[in-house]
C-alpha positions as CSV (number, residue, x, y, z in Angstrom):
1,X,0.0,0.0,0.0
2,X,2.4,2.6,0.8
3,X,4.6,1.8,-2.6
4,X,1.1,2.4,-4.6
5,X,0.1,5.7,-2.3
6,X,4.0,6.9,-3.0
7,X,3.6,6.1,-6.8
8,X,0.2,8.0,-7.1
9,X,1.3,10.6,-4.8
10,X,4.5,10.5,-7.6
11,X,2.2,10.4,-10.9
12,X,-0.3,13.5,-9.3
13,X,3.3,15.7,-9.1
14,X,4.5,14.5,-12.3
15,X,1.0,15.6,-14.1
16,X,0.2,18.8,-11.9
17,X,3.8,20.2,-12.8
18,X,2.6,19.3,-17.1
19,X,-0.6,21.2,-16.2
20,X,1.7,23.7,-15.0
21,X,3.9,24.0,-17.2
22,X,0.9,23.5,-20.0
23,X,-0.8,26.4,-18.4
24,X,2.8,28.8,-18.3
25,X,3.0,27.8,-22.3
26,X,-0.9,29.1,-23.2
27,X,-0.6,32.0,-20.8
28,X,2.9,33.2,-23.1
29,X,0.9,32.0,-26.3
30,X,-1.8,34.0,-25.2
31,X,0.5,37.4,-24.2
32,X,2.1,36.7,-27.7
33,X,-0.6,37.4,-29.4
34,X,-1.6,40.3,-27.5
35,X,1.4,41.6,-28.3
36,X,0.8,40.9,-32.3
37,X,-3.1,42.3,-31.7
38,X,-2.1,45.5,-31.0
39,X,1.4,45.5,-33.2
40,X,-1.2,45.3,-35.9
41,X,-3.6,47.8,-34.7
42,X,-0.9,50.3,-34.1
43,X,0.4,49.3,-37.8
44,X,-3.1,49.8,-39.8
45,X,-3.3,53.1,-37.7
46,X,0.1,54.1,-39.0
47,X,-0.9,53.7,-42.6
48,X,-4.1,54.9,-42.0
49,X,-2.6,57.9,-40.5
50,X,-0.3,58.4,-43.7
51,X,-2.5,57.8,-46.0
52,X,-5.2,60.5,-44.8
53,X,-1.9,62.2,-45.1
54,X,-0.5,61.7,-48.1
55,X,-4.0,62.7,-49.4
56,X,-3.6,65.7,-48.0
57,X,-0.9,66.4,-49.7
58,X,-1.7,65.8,-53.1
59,X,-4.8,67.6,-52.3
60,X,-2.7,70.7,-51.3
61,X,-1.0,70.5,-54.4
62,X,-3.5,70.8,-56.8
63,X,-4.3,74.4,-57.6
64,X,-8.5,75.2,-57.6
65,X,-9.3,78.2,-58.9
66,X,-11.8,80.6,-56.8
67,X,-14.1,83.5,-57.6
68,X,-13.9,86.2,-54.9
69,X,-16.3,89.6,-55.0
70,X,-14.2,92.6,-53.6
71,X,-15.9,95.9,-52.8
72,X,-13.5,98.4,-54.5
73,X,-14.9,101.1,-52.1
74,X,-14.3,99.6,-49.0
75,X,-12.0,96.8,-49.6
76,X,-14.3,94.4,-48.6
77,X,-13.9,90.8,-49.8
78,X,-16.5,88.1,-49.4
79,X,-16.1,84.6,-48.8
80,X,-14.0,83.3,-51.6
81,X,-16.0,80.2,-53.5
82,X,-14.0,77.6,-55.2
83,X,-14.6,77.4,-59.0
84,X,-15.3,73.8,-60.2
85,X,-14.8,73.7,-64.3
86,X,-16.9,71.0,-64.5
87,X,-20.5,72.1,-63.1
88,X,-19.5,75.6,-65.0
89,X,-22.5,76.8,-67.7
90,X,-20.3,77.3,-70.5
91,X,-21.6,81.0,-71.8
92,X,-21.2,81.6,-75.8
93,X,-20.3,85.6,-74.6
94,X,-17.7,84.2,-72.6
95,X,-16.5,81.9,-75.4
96,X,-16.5,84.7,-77.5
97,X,-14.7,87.3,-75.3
98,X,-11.6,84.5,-74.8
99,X,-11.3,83.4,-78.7
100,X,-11.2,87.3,-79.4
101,X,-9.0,87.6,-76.5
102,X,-6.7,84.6,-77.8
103,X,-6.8,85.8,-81.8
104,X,-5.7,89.3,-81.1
105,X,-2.7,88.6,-78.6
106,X,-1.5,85.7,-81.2
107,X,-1.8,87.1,-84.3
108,X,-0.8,90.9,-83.3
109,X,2.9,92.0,-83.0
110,X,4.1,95.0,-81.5
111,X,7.9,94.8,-80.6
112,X,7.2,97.3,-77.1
113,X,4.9,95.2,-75.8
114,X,5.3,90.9,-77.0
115,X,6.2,89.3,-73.6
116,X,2.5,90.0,-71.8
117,X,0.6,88.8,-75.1
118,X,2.8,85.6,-75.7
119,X,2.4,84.7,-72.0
120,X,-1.3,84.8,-71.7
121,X,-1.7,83.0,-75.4
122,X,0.4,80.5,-73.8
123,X,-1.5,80.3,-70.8
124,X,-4.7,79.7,-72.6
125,X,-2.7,76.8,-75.2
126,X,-2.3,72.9,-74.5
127,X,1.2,72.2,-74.5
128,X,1.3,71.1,-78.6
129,X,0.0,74.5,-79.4
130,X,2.0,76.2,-76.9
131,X,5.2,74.3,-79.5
132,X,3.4,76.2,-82.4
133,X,3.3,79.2,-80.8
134,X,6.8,79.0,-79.7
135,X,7.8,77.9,-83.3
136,X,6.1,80.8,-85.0
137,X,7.5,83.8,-82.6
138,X,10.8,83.0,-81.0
139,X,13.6,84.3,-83.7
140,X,15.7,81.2,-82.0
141,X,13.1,79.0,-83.5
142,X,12.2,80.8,-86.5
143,X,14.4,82.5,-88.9
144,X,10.7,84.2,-90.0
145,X,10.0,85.6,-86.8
146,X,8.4,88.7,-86.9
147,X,10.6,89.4,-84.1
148,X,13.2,89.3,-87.2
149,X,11.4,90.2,-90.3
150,X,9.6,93.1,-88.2
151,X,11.6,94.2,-85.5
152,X,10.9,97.7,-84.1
153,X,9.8,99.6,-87.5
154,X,6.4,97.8,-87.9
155,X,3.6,96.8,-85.9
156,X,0.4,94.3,-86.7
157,X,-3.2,94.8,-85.7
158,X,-5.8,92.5,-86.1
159,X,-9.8,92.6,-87.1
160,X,-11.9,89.9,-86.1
161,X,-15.2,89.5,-89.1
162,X,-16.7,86.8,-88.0
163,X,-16.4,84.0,-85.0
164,X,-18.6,80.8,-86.3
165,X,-19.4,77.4,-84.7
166,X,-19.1,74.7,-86.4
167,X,-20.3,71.7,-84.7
168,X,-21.0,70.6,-81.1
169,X,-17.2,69.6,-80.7
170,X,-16.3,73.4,-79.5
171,X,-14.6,73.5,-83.3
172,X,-15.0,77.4,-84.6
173,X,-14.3,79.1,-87.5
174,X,-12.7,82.8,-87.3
175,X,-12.2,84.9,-89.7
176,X,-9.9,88.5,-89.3
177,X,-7.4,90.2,-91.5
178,X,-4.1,91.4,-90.0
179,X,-2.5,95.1,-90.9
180,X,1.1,95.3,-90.8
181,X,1.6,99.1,-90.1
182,X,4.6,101.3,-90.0
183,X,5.6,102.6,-87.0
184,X,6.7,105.9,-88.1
185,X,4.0,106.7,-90.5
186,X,1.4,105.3,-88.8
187,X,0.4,103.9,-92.2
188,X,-1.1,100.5,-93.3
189,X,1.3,98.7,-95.7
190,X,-0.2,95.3,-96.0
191,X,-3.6,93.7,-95.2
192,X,-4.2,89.8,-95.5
193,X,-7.3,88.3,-94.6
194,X,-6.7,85.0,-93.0
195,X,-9.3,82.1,-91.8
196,X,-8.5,79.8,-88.6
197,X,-10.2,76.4,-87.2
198,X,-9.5,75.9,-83.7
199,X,-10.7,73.9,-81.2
200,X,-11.2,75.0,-77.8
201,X,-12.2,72.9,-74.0
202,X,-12.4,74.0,-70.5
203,X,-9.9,72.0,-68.7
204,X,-8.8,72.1,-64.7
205,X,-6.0,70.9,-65.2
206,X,-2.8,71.2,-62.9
207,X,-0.5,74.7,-64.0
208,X,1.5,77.6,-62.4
209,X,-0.1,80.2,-60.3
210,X,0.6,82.5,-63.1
211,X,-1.1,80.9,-65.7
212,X,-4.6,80.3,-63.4
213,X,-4.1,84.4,-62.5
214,X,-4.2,85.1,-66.5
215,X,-6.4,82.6,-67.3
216,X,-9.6,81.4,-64.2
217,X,-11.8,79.3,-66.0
218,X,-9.3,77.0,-67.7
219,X,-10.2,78.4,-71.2
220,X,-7.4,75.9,-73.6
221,X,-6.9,76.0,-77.1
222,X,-6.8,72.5,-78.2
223,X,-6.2,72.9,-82.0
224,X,-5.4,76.1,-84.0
225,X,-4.9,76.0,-87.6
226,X,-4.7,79.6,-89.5
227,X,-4.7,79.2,-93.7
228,X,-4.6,82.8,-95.8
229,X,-8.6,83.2,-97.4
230,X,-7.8,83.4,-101.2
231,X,-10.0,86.2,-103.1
């Protein structure tokens, strides 16, 4: 009797010290994963946190135009309200007053004053017709320049006849006759009539601060295409 109490006595140690040591082994298994519960928590609220951002970011980048209404009397100026291009009622006037805007300051020269109209044809040009503009005025470019052929002794103005649409694609057809003048005479020396297709879109598209203070509503000149009218 007492070697079988000793040997149960024996075998109750031997599996109370497994429980034990079963019981040490969940409790780290358990700590463990603790530990990996909130590593992975904190981790998904680190890239959450750098994702809102990065967002940010990229949002700060973009430049949105705005309209702002300034009392000229008092200074006052109301709560700016951003400008989306997209919900914008495009307004033949408006059309109008930019493709006037855009023919005159391309197709003018006057040698005192070509870096302000250049700019703001540029700013209102997609970046192939901003190249053709480029190719036609800088003497670098073009041995024809009228920065070249023209110089200081003669000036262009332009007439606009006619501003036509042609179909719903924002295509138009313009028609205007340039006046080469000289400077010291004030007189008219040459007069061609010209015809140009162009193509024109409202885009909010990412540019310089410059080119959104010259140009608001994202008025682009897709396609520009000017042949001489033959009588």
């Amino acid at each position: 009797m007492t070697t079988n109490e000793t040997m149960t006595t024996q075998y109750k140690a031997y599996f109370d010290e497994a429980n034990s040591w079963r019981a040490d082994i969940v409790a780290a298994r358990e700590r463990e994963l603790t530990l990996y519960r909130k590593f992975c928590i904190g981790l998904f609220a680190s890239l959450a946190a750098a994702l809102v951002g990065l967002t940010s970011l990229i949002t700060r980048e973009s430049v949105q135009p705005f309209l702002a209404i300034m009392d000229k009397r008092t200074g006052e100026v109301t709560t700016p309200t951003r400008l989306n291009t997209q919900s914008l009622v495009v307004n033949w006037k408006m059309v109008r007053h930019f493709v006037t805007t855009y023919v005159n300051d391309r197709e003018s020269y006057n040698f005192l004053n070509i870096n302000e109209p250049y700019l703001a044809v540029r700013a209102m040009s997609n970046e192939p017709v901003k190249a053709q503009v480029d190719q036609i005025l800088r003497p670098e470019l073009n041995p024809q320049s009228p920065i070249k052929t023209l110089g200081q002794h003669h000036y262009i103005t332009t007439t606009i006849h006619s501003i036509a649409k042609l179909t719903r694609d924002n295509l138009l057809d313009i028609r205007f006759t340039t006046h080469t003048v000289n400077s010291e005479t004030n007189k008219v020396e040459q007069n061609k009539a010209w015809r140009v297709t162009m193509k024109w879109e409202l885009l909010n598209r990412n540019r310089s601060l410059s080119d959104w203070d010259t140009n608001p509503l994202g008025f682009t000149v897709t396609f520009y295409d000017k042949q001489p009218v033959v009588s």
